[in-house]
C-alpha positions as CSV (number, residue, x, y, z in Angstrom):
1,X,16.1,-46.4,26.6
2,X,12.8,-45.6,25.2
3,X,13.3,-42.2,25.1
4,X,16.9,-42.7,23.4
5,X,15.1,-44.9,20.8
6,X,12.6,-42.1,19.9
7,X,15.6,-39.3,20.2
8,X,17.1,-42.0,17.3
9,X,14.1,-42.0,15.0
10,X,13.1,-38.6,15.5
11,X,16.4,-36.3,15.2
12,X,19.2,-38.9,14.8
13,X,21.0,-37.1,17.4
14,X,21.7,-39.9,19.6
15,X,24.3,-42.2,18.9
16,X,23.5,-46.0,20.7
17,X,26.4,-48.7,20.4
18,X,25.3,-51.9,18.9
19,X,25.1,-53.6,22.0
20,X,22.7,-51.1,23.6
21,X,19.4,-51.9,21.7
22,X,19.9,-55.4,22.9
23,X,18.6,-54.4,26.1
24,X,15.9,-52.6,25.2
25,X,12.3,-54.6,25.8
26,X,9.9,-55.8,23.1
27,X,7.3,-53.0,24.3
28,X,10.7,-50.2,23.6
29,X,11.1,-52.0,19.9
30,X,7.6,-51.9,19.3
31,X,7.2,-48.1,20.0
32,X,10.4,-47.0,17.9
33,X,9.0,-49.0,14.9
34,X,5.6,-47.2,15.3
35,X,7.5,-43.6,15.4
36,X,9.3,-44.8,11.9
37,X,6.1,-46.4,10.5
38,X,4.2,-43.1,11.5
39,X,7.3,-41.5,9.2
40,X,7.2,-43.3,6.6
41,X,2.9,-43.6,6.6
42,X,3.0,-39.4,6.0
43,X,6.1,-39.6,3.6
44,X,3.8,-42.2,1.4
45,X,0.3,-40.0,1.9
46,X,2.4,-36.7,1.1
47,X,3.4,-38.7,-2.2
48,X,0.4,-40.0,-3.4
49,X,-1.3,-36.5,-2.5
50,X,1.1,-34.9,-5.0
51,X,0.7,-37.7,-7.8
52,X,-3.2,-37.8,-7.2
53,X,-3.1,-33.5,-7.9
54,X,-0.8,-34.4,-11.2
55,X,-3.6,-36.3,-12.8
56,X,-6.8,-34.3,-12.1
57,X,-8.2,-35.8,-15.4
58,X,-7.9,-39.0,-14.9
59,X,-10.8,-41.0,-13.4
60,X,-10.3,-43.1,-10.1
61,X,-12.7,-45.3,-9.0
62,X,-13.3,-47.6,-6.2
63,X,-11.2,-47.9,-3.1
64,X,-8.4,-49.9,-1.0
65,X,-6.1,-50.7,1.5
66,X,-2.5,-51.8,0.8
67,X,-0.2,-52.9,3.7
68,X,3.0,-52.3,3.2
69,X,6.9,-54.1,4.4
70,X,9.4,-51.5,4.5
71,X,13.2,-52.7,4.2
72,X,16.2,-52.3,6.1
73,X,17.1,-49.5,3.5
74,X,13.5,-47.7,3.6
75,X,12.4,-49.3,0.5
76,X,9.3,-51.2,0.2
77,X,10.1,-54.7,0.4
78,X,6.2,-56.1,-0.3
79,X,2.8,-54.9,-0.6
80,X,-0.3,-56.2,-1.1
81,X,-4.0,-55.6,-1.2
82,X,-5.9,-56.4,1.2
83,X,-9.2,-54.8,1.4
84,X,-11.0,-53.7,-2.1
85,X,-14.0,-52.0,-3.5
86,X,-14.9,-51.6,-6.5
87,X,-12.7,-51.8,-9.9
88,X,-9.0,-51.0,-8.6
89,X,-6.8,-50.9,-11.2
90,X,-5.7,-47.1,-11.5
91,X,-6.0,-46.7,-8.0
92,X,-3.8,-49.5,-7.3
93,X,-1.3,-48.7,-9.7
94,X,-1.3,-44.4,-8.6
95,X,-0.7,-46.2,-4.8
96,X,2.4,-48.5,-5.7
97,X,3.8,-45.1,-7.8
98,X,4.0,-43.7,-4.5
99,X,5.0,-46.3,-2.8
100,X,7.8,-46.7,-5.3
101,X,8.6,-42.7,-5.2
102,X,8.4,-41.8,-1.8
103,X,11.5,-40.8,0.3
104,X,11.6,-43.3,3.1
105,X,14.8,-43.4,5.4
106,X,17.0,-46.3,6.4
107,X,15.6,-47.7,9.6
108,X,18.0,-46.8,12.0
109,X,21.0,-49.9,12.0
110,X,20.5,-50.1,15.8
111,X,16.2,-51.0,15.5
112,X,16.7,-53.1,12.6
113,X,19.7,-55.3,15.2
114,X,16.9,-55.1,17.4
115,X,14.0,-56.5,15.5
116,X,16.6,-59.2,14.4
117,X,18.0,-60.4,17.3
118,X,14.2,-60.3,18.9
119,X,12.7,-62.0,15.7
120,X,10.5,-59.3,15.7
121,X,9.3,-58.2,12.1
122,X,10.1,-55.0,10.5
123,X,8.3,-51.7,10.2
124,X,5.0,-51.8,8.3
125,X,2.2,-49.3,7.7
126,X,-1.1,-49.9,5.8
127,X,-2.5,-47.4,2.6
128,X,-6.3,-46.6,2.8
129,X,-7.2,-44.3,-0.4
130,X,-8.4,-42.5,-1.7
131,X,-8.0,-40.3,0.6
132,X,-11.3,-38.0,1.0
133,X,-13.9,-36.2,4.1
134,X,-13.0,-36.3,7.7
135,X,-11.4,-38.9,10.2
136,X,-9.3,-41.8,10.7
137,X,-11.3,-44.0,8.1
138,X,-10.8,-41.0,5.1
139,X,-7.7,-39.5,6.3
140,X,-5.0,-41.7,4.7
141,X,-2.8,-43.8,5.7
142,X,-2.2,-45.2,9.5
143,X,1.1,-47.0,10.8
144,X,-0.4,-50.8,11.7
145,X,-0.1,-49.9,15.3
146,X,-1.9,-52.5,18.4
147,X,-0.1,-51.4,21.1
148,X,-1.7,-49.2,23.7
149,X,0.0,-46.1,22.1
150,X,-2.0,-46.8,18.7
151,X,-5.1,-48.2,20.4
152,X,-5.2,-44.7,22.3
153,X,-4.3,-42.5,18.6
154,X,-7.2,-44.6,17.8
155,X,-10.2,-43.7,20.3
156,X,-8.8,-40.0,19.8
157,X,-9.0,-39.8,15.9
158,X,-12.4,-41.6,16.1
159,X,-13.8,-39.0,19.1
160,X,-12.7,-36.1,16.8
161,X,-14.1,-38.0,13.5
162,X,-17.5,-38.3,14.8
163,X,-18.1,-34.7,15.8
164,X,-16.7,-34.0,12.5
165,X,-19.2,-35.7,10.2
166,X,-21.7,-34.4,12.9
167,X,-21.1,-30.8,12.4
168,X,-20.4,-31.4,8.4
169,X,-24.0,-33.1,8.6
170,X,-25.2,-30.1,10.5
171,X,-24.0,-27.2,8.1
172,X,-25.9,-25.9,4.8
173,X,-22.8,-25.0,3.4
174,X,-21.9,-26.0,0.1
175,X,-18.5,-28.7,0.3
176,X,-16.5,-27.1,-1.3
177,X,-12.3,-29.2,-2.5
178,X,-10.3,-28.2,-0.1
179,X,-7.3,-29.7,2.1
180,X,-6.6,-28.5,5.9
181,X,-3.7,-30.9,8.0
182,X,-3.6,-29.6,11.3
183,X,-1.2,-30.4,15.1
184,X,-2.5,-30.9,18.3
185,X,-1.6,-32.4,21.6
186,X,-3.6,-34.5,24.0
187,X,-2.6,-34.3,27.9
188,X,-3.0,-37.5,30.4
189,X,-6.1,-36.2,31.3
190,X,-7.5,-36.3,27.3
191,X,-7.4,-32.5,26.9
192,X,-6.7,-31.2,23.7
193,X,-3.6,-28.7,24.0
194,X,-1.7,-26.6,21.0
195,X,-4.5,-26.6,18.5
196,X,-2.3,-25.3,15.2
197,X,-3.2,-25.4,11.1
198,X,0.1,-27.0,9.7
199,X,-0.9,-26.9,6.0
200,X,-4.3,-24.7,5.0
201,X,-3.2,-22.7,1.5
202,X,-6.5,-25.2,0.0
203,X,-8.9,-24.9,2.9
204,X,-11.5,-22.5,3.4
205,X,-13.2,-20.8,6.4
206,X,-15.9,-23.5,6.6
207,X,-13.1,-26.3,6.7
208,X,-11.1,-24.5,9.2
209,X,-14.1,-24.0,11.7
210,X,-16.0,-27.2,11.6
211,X,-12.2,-29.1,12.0
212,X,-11.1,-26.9,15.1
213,X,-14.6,-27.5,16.4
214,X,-14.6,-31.1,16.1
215,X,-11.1,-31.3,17.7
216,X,-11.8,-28.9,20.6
217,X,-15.4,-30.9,21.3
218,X,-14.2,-33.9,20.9
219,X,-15.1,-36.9,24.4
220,X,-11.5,-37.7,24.2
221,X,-10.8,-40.5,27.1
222,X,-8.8,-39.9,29.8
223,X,-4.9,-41.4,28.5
224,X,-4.0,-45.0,29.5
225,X,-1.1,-44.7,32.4
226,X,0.8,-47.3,29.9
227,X,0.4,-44.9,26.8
228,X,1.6,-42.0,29.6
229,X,4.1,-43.5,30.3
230,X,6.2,-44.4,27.4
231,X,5.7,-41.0,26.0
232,X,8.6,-39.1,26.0
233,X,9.6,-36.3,29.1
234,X,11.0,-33.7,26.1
235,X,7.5,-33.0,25.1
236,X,5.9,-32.6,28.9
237,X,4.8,-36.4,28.0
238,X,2.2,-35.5,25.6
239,X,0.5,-37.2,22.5
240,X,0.9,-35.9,19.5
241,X,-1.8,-36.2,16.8
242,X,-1.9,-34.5,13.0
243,X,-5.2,-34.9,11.8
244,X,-5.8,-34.3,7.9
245,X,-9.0,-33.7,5.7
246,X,-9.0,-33.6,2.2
247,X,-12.6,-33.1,0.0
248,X,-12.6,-33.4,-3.6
């Protein structure tokens, strides 16, 4: 059933009858609202990336993080701050425009029956911009995630964030803005597989080489048999992480 509910979120292929997700457990809900929230959480940062670029005179100052309720039809049904630094107001307002603009899907009619019938509540994510440097803290935007799945994504993107900022700390060369989103897989035994650049036409050399470095150094822990197993069999039951910096 897990694996159907992923196939759901992930490709649409598979068709479930209404009365199908009733069986599924609370941990199988939970794990297809984190694959849509993980969605949505890029479609939002992908957004806000392209407004942020469309105003490169405009001054932002300060910092925050925005949770935000996604609806039944994939629009935002409430935000709100809840973590702020500093004088807000353009930053908040550039973050609900892409809120507002980006193109979220429908959840799937067969997850929100689910989350209903379980009272469970329905997909959310949180915002933390501006988005800037290295690691989980400065790369954007994370699904709100406590099952063992995030908790793992977690120790990985904080393993890989602290050699970053190590090796950034360690270089003489000049920071230059630049942008580098890169794949890679981790395997039950926390070994980094698939290294690939996704987006690099802004990075440099520098940001290519310290990132790759960080990722293949980094003490990732040895993956939770209950993260293992929920992951699905299609992808030889590994993690998938994309990691992002953007300086500038």
């Amino acid at each position: 059933m897990r694996c159907l509910l992923f196939a759901l979120l992930i490709t649409s292929a598979v068709q479930l009858r209404a009365q199908e997700v009733l069986y599924a457990t609370d941990d199988d809900l939970r794990a297809a609202t984190q694959v849509y929230a993980e969605a949505a959480a890029v479609e939002v940062k992908r957004q806000w990336l392209l407004l942020r670029s469309q105003k490169q005179d405009v001054e932002f100052t300060g910092s925050l993080v925005m949770s935000v309720q996604v609806a039944a039809d994939g629009k935002a049904k409430a935000t709100k701050v809840i973590k702020q630094d500093g004088d807000i107001a353009r930053l908040q307002q550039l973050t609900l425009q892409a809120v507002e603009q980006a193109q979220l899907k429908p959840v799937p009619q067969m997850l929100v029956k689910g989350l209903a019938v379980r009272q469970m509540p329905m997909p959310s994510f949180q915002v933390s911009v501006p988005f800037e440097g290295g690691g989980a803290d400065h790369a954007g935007v994370e699904a709100v995630d406590s099952t063992p799945k995030g908790q793992y994504i977690r120790k990985v993107t904080q393993a890989v964030e602290k050699k970053w900022h190590l090796y950034r700390a360690l270089g003489r060369e000049s920071v230059l803005p630049s942008s580098l989103l890169v794949r890679f897989y981790v395997n039950k035994e926390g070994k980094v597989e698939d290294f690939k650049r996704v987006e690099d036409k802004e990075s440099n050399d520098w940001l290519n080489n310290i990132t790759a470095r960080a990722i293949r150094d980094a003490e990732i822990p040895t993956m939770p048999p209950e993260v293992f197993e929920m992951l699905p069999a299609v992808d030889k039951q590994r993690l998938k992480i994309e990691y992002h910096v953007l300086i500038y």
